[in-house]
PANUTI-353338 format. One record per residue: x, y, z of N, C-alpha, C in turn. Coordinates in steps of 0.05 Angstrom, whole numbers, padded with zeros to 5 digits, always signed. Layout:
XYZXYZXYZ ...
END
This chain:
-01875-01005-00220-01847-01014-00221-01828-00994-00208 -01833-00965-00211-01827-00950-00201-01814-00950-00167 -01846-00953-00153-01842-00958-00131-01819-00980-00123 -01829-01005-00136-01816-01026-00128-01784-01013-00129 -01775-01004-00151-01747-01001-00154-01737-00982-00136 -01749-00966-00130-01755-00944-00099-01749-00966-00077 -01758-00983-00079-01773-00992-00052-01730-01006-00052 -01726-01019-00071-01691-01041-00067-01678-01013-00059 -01672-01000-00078-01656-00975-00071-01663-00972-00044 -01679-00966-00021-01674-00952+00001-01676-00983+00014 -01681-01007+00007-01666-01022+00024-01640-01022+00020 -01626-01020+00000-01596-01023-00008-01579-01006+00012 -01597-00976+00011-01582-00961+00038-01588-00968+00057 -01615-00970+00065-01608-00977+00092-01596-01001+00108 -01584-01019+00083-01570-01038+00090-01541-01028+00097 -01536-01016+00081-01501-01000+00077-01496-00981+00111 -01524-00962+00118-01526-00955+00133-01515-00974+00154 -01537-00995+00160-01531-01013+00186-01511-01031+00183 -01495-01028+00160-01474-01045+00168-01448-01014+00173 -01442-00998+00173-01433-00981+00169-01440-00961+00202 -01467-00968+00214-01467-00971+00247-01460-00998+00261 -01452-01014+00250-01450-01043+00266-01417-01032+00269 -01396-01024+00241-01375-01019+00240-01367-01003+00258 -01376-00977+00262-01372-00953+00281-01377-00973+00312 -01390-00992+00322-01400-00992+00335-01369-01019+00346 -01367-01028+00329-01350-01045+00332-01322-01022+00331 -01316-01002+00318-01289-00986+00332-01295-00980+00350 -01319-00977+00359-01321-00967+00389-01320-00967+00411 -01329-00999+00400-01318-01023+00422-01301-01038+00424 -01278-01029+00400-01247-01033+00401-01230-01017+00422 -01233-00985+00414-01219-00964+00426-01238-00964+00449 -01256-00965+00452-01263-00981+00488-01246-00997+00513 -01241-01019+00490-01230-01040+00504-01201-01035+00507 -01183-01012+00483-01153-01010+00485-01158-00989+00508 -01180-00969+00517-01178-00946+00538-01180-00963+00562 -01197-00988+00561-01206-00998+00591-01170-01012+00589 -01154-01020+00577-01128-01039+00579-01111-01019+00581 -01111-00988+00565-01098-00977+00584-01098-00975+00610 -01122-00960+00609-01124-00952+00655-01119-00972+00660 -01123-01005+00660-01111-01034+00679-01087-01026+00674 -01069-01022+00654-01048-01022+00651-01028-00994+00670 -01050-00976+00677-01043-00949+00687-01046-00954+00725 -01064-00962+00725-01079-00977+00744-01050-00998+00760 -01045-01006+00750-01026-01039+00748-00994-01025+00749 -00991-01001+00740-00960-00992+00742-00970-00976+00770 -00992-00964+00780-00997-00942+00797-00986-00965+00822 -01002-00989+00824-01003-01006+00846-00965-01011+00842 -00960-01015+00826-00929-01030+00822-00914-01004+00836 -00911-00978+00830-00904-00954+00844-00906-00955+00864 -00928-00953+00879-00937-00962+00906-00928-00978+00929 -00924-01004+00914-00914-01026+00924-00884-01021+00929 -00869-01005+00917-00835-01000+00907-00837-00987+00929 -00852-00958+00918-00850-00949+00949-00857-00955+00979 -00876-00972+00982-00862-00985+01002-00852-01000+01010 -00850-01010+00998-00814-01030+01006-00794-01011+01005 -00790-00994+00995-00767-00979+01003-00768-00962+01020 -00794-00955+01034-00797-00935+01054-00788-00957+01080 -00800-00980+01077-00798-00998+01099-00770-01002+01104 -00754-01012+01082-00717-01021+01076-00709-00997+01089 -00712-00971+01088-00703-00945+01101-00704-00955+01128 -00734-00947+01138-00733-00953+01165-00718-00975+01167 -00714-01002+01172-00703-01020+01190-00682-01018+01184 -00658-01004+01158-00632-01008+01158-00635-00978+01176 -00644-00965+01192-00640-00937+01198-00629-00950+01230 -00645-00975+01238-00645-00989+01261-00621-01005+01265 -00612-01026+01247-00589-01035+01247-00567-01028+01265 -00554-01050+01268-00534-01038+01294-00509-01054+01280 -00519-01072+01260-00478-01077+01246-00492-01086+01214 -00470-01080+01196-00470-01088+01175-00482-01109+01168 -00471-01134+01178-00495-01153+01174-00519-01156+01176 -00529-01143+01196-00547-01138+01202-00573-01125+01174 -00559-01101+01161-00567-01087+01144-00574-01110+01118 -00540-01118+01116-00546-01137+01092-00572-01156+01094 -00588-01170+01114-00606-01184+01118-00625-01168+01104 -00630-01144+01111-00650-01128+01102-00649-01121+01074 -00628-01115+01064-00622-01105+01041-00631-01138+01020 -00623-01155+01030-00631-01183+01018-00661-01188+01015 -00670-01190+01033-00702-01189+01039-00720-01166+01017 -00707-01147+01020-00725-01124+00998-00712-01125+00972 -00686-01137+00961-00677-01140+00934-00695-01153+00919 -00697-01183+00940-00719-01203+00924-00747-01194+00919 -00759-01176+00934-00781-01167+00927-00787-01152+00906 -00765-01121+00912-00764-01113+00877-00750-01120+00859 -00743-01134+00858-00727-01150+00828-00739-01178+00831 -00767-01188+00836-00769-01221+00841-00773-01231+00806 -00773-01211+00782-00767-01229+00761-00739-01235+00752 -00723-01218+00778-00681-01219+00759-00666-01225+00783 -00651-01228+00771-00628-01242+00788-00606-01227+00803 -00587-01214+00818-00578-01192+00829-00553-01203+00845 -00547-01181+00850-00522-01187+00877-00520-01153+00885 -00507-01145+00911-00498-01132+00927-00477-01131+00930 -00451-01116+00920-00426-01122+00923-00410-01105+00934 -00399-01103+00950-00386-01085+00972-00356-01072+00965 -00336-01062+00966-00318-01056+00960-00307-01052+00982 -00289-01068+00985-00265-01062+01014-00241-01058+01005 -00230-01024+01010-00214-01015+00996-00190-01017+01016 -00182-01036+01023-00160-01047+01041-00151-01066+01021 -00155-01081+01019-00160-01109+00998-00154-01108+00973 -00165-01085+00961-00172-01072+00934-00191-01094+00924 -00214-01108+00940-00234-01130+00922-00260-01123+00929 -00273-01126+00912-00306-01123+00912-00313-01156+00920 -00326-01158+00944-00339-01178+00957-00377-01181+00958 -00381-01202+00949-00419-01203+00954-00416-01205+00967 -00439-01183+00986-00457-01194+01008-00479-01199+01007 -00496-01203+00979-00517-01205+00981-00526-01214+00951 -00540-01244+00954-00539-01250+00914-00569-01265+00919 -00591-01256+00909-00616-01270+00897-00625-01279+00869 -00636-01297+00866-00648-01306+00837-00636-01333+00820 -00647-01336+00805-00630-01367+00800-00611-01365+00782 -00599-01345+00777-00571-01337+00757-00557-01330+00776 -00535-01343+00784-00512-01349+00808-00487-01347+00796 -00489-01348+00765-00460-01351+00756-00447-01315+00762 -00420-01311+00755-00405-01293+00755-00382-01294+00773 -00374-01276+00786-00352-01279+00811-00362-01270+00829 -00366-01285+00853-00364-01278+00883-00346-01247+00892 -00325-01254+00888-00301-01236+00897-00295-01229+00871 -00281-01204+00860-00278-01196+00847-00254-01171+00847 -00242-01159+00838-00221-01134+00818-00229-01112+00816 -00249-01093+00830-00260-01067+00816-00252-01058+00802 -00232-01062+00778-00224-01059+00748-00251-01072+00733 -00248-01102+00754-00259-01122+00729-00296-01107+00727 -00305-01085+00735-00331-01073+00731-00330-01054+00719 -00348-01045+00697-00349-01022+00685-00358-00999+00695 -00374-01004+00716-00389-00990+00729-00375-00967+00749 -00355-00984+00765-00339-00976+00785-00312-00964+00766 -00307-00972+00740-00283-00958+00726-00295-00924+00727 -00323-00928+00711-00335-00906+00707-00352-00881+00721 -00349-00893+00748-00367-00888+00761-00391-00881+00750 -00404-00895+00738-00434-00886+00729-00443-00914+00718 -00481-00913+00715-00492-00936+00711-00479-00952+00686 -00473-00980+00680-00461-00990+00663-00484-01007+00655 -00494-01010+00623-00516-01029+00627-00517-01047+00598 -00519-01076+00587-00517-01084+00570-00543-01094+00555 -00551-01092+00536-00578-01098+00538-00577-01124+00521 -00551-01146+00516-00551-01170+00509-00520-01179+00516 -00511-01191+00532-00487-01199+00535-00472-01212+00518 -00499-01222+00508-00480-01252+00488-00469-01225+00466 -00474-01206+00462-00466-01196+00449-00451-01162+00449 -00445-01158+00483-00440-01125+00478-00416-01126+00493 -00402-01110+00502-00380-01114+00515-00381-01116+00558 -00383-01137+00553-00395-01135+00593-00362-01146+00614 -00379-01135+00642-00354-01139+00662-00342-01159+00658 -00320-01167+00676-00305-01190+00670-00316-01204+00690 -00326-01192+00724-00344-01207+00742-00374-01220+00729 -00380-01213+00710-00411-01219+00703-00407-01252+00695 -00384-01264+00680-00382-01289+00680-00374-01290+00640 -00379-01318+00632-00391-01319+00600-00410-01309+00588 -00400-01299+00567-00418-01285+00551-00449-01306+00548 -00471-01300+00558-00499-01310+00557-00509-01294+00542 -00544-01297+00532-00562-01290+00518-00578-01278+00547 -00561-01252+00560-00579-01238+00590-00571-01203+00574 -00585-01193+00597-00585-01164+00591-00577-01158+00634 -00559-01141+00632-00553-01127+00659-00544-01096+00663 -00546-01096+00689-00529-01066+00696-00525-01066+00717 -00501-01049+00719-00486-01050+00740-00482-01021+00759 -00499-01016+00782-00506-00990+00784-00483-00984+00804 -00461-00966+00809-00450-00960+00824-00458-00941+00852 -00448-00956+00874-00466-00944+00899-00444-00922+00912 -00449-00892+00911-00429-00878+00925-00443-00858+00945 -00426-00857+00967-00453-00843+00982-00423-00829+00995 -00431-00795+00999-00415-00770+01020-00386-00782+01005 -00379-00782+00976-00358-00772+00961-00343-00804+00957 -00352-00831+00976-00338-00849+00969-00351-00875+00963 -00341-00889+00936-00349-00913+00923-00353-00935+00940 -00378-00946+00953-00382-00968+00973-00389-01000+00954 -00392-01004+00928-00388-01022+00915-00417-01013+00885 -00427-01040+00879-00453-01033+00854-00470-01050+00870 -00493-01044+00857-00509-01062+00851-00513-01074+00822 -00516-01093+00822-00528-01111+00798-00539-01129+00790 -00555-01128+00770-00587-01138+00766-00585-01154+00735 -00588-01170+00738-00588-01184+00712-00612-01209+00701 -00625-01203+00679-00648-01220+00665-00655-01220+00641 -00670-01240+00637-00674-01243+00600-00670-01217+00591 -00666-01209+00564-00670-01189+00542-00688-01164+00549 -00682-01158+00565-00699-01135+00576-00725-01118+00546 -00707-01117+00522-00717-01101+00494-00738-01128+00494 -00743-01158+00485-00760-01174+00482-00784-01165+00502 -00784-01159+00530-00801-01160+00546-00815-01144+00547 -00798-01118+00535-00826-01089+00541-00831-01091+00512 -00831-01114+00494-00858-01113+00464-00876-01119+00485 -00883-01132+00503-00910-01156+00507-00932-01129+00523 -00957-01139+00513-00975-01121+00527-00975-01127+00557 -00969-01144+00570-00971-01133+00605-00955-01112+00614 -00966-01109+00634-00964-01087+00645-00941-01092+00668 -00917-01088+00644-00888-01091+00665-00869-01078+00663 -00853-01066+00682-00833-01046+00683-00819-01051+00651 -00818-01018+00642-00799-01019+00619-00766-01024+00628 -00758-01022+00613-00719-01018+00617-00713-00998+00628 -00723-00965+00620-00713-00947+00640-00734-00946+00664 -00754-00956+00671-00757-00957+00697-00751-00969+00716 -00738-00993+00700-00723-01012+00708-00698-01003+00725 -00686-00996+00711-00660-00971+00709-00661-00953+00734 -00678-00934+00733-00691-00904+00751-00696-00924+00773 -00711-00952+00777-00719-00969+00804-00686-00968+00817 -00671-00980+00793-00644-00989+00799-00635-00977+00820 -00634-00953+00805-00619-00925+00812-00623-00909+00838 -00653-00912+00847-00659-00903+00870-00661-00915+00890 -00658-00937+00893-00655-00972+00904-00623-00966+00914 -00599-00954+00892-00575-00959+00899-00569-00937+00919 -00586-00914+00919-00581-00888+00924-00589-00889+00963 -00616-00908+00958-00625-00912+00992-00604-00927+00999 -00596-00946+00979-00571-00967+00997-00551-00956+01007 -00539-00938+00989-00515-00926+00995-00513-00905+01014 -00538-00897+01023-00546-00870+01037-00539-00896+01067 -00553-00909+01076-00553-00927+01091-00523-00941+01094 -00516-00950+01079-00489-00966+01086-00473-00948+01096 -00467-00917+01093-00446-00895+01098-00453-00892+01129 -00479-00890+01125-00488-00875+01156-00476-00907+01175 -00485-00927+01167-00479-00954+01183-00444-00951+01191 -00437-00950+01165-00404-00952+01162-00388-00932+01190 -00404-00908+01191-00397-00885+01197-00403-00891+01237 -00429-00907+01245-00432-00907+01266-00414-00930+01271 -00412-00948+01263-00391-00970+01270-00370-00963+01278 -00356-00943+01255-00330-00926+01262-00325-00915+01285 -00351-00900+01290-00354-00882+01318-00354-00903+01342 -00367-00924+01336-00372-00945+01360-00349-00956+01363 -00332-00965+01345-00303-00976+01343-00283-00963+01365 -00285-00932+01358-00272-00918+01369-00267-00914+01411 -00302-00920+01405-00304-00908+01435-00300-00943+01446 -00307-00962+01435-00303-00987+01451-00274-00999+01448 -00256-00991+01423-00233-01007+01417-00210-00986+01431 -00186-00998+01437-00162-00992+01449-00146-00986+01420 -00135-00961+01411-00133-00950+01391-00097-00962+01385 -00085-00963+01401-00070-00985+01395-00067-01015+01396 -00081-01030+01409-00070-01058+01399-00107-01067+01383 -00123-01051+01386-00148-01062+01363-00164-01078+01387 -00155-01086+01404-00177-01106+01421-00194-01083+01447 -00220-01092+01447-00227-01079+01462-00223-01067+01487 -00232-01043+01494-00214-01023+01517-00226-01032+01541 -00217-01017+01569-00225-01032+01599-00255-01024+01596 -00267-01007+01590-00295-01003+01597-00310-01009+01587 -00310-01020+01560-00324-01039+01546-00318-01067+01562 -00298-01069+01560-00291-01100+01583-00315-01099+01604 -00313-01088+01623-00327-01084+01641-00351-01078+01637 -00357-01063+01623-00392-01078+01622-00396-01105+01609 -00381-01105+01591-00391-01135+01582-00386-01160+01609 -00365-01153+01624-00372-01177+01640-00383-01174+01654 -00398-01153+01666-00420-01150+01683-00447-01165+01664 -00454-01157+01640-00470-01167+01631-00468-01204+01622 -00444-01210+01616-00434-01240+01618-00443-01244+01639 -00429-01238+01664-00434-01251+01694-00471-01258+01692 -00470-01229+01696-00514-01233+01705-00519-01260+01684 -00525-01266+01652-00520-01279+01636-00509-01311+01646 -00492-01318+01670-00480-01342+01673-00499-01347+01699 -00507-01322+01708-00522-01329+01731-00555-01339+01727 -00562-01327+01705-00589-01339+01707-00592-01360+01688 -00570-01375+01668-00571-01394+01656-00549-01420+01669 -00538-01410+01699-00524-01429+01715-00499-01446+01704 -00487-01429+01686-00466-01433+01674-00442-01422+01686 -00413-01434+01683-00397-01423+01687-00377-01406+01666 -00362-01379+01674-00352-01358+01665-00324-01355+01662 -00307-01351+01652-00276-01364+01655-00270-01334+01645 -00245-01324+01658-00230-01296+01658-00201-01308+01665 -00179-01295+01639-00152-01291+01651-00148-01262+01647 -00124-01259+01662-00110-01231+01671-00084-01243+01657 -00071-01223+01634-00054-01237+01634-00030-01207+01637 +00002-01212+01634+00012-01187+01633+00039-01194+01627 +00050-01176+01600+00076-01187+01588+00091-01183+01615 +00111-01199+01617+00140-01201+01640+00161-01186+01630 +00167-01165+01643+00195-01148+01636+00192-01125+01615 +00162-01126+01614+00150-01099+01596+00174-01079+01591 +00183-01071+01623+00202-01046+01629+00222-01052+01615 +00231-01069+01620+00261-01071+01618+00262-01072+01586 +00244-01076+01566+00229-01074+01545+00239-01051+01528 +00220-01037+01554+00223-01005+01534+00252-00985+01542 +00255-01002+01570+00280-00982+01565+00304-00994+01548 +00302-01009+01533+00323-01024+01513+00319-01015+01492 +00295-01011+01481+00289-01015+01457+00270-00989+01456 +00252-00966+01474+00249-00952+01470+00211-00954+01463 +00202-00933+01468+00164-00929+01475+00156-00940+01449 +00163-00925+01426+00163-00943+01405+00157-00973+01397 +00182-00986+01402+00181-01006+01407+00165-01027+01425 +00157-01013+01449+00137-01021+01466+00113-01028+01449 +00101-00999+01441+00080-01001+01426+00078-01020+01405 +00100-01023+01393+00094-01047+01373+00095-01071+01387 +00097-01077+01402+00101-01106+01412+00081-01107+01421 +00064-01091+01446+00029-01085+01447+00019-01094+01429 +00023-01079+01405+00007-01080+01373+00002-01117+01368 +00027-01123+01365+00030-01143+01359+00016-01170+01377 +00008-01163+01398+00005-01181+01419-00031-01179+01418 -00041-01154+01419-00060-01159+01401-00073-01166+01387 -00061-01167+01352-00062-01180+01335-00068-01211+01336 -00047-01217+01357-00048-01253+01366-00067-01268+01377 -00070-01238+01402-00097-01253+01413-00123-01258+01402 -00129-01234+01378-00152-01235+01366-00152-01266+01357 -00127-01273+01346-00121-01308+01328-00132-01324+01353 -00131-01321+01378-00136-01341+01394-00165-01343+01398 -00176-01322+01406-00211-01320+01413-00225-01330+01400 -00250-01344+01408-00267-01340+01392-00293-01320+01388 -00313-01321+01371-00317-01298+01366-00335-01283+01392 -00353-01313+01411-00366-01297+01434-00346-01283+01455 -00321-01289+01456-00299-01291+01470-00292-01254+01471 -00279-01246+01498-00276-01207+01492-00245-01216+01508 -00246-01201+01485-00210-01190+01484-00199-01165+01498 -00190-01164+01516-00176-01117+01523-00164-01124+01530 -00153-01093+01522-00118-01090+01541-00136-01076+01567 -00127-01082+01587-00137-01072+01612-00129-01049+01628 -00100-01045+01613-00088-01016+01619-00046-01028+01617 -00038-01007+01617-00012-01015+01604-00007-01044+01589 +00006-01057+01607+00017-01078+01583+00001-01101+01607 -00026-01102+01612-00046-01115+01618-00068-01121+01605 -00074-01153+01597-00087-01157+01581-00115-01174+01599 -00138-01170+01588-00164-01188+01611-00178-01203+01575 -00180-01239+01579-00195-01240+01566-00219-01257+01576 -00237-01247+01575-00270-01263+01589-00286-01286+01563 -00285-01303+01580-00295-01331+01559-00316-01341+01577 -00342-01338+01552-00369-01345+01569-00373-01381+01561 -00381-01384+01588-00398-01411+01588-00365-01430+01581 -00349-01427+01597-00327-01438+01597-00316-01447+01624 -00312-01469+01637-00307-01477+01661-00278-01469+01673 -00276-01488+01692-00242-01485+01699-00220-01492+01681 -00229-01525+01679-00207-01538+01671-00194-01522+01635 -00219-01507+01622-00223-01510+01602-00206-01483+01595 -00211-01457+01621-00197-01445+01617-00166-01436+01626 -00165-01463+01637-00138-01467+01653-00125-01471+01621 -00132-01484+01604-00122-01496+01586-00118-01475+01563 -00142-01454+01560-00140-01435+01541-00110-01409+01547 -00108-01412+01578-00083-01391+01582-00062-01416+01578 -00058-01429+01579-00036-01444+01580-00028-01447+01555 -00045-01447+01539-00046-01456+01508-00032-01418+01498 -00040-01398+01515-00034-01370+01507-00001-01370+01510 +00004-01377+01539+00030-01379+01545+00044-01390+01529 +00039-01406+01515+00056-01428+01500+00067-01418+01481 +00043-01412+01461+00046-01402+01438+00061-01373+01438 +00050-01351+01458+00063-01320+01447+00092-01334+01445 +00109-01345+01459+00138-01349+01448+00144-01358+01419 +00123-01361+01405+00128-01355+01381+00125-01328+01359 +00115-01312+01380+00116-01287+01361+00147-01280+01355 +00137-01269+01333+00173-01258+01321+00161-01225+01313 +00183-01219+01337+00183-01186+01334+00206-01163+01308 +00220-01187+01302+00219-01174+01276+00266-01180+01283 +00278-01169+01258+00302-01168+01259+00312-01141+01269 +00297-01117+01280+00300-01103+01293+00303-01102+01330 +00295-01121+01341+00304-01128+01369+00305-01153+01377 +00339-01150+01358+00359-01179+01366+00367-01191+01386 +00375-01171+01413+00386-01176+01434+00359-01194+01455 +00337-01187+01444+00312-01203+01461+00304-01226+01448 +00304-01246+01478+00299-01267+01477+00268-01285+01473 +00249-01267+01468+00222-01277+01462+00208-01262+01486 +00182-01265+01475+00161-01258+01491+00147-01282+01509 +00153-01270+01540+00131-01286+01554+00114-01269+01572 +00093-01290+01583+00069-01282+01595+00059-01291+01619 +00061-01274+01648+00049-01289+01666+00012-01291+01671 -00001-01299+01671-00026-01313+01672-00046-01313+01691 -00060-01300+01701-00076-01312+01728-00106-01318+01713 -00110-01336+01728-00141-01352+01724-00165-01354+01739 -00191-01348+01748-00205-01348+01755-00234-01358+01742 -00253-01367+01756-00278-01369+01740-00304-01366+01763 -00327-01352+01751-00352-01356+01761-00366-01378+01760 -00373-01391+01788-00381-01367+01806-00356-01384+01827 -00332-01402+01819-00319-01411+01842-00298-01388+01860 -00294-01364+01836-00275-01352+01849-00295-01320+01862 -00315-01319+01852-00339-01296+01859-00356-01298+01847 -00378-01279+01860-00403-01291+01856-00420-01259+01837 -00390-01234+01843-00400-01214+01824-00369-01205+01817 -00372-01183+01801-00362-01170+01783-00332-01155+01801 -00342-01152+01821-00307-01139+01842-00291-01161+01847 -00314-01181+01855-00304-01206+01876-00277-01223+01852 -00297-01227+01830-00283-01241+01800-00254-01238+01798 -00252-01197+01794-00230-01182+01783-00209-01194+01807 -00210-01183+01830-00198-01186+01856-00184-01214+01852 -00195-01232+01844-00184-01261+01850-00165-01263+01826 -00175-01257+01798-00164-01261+01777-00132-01247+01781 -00134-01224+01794-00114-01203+01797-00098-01211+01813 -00105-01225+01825-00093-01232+01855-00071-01265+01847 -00081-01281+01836-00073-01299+01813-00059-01290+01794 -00056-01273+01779-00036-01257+01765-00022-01252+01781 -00017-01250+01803+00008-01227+01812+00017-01258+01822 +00010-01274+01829+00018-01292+01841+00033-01305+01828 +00027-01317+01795+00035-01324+01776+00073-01308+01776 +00077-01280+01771+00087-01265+01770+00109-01275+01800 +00100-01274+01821+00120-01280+01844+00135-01305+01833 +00120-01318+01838+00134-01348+01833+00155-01361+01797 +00156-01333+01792+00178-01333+01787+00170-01324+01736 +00152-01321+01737+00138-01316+01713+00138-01331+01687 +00119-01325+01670+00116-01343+01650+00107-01367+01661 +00083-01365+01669+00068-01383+01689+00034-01378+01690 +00015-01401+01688-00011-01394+01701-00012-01407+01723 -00019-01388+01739-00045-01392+01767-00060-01396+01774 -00080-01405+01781-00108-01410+01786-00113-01390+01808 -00134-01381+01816-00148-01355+01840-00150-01382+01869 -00148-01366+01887-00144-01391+01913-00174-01388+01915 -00183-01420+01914-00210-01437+01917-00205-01456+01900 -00194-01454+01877-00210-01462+01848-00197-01496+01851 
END
């Protein structure tokens, strides 16, 4: 009996035993499976890093390429949606002329808020620093963000070489709900830190853009009346002309030139000249359209070149110029003058030439002619 009772006892343990290795065996193959879901999970943020970075090495390069703002914005659109494709965003610019923050750039299916906006109405831009809510329906948010919703946002301000160029802002579900869930998805502050270095390439880029535009402005625009200067003129219609010639289109140019300029300034003084320039300017920009080049051509000579525009069409566009400057109003400061007029000459490719001297020559030659016969008049170039 002995034995026997020997014999239960060391089955009893070695039962306790093997269930007591099944247990170990089963933590083992718990904390197994949480080590193998970390590394996927380590694994899974490494590739997500990865991926950020390049998209933003890429967004670098091609806004580095860019040659106008718009241009940039395309880009900056294109790589928003990529790293933010679970939230919703905008790009908002600040044009401190205006005093308004304008989108240029909004992805995701949350569209509400303001377009145009108050840079008051942002916390971000009050504070200059990241502004971020982690439930709207409940914290105190911009006045651009819209109605209070059940979202979480932030509003990253973009300042690049000392001056505020607008925010960025990113907005999506409850950000705190999302990082409980075991996938493997950006927390809130990496969220944040993505934000942040996202706003930092943008803003690095928009200055440098801002900054060559300025420079390009400079050397192509006529620093008083804003429309472009003779030598920008002149290549562009060299490149227009070639342009009408191998798509067999016709090219339309007036010459135009205020009447009595002189007698102008000696009344009223250089001053006054210049503002009436200024102003004449201003006008013509209202007339052009946007393929259309505007310059002063040198003193109080204006050339504007209209592509893919015939005779009749631009017989009609100077005539329509003539008409109207007699409605500029130069102001209650020069009373004794009777309005502004304009004599006109007209030419077009390829009836009045067939290049770029031949063009000028005729157009010029039609202006002055305009001018003989007595002014405030268009001409046509002899052929047309």
């Amino acid at each position: 009996m002995r034995d026997e009772d020997k014999s239960k006892e060391e089955l009893i343990q070695d039962l306790f035993e093997a269930r007591a290795q099944v247990l170990e065996l089963r933590i083992l193959e718990n904390e197994h499976k949480k080590a193998q879901n970390v590394l996927q999970n380590a694994k899974t943020e490494l590739e997500l890093h990865a991926r950020e970075i390049a998209l933003l090495s890429e967004m670098g390069e091609l806004l580095q390429t860019c040659l106008t703002l718009d241009e940039s914005y395309t880009v900056i659109d294109h790589t928003l949606q990529q790293l933010f494709n679970e939230e919703s965003g905008a790009l908002c610019v600040l044009d401190h002329e205006q005093n308004l923050v304008d989108t240029m750039v909004a992805w995701g299916e949350d569209s509400t808020g303001e377009k145009v906006f108050a840079p008051e109405d942002c916390w971000a831009l009050r504070r200059g620093q990241l502004y971020s809510v982690g439930d709207a329906s409940n914290g105190i948010i911009c006045k651009h963000v819209g109605p209070p919703t059940a979202i979480s946002y932030i509003c990253v301000p973009m300042i690049a070489q000392g001056e505020t160029l607008g925010i960025l802002h990113i907005r999506s579900n409850p950000w705190g709900a999302s990082d409980l869930s075991d996938q493997p998805i950006r927390t809130a502050e990496s969220k944040w830190q993505l934000a942040l270095t996202v706003s930092e390439h943008i803003s690095l880029a928009l200055a440098n853009l801002k900054l060559r535009e300025s420079l390009r402005s400079q050397a192509i625009r006529d620093p008083l009346t804003g429309l472009f200067n003779r030598r920008y003129m002149e290549e562009s219609l060299e490149r227009e002309l070639r342009r009408a010639q191998r798509k067999g289109v016709p090219l339309g140019i007036i010459m135009m030139d205020i009447d009595h300029f002189k007698r102008f300034n000696d009344n009223f003084g250089h001053a006054a000249g210049d503002y009436l320039l200024r102003e004449l300017g201003i006008f013509l920009k209202t007339l052009v359209r946007g393929e259309d080049i505007a310059s002063r051509y040198g003193g109080e000579e204006f050339i504007v070149v209209f592509p893919e525009t015939s005779l009749e069409e631009t017989m009609q566009r100077a005539e329509h110029i003539r008409r109207d400057v007699k409605t500029l109003k130069l102001g209650e400061q020069f009373p004794k003058t009777e309005g502004v007029t304009l004599s006109l000459g007209v030419a077009v490719f390829p009836q009045h030439g067939s290049n770029y001297e031949q063009l000028l020559k005729s157009v010029d030659t039609a202006l002055y002619q305009a001018k003989n016969d007595g002014r405030d008049r268009v001409a046509v170039a002899k052929g047309g």
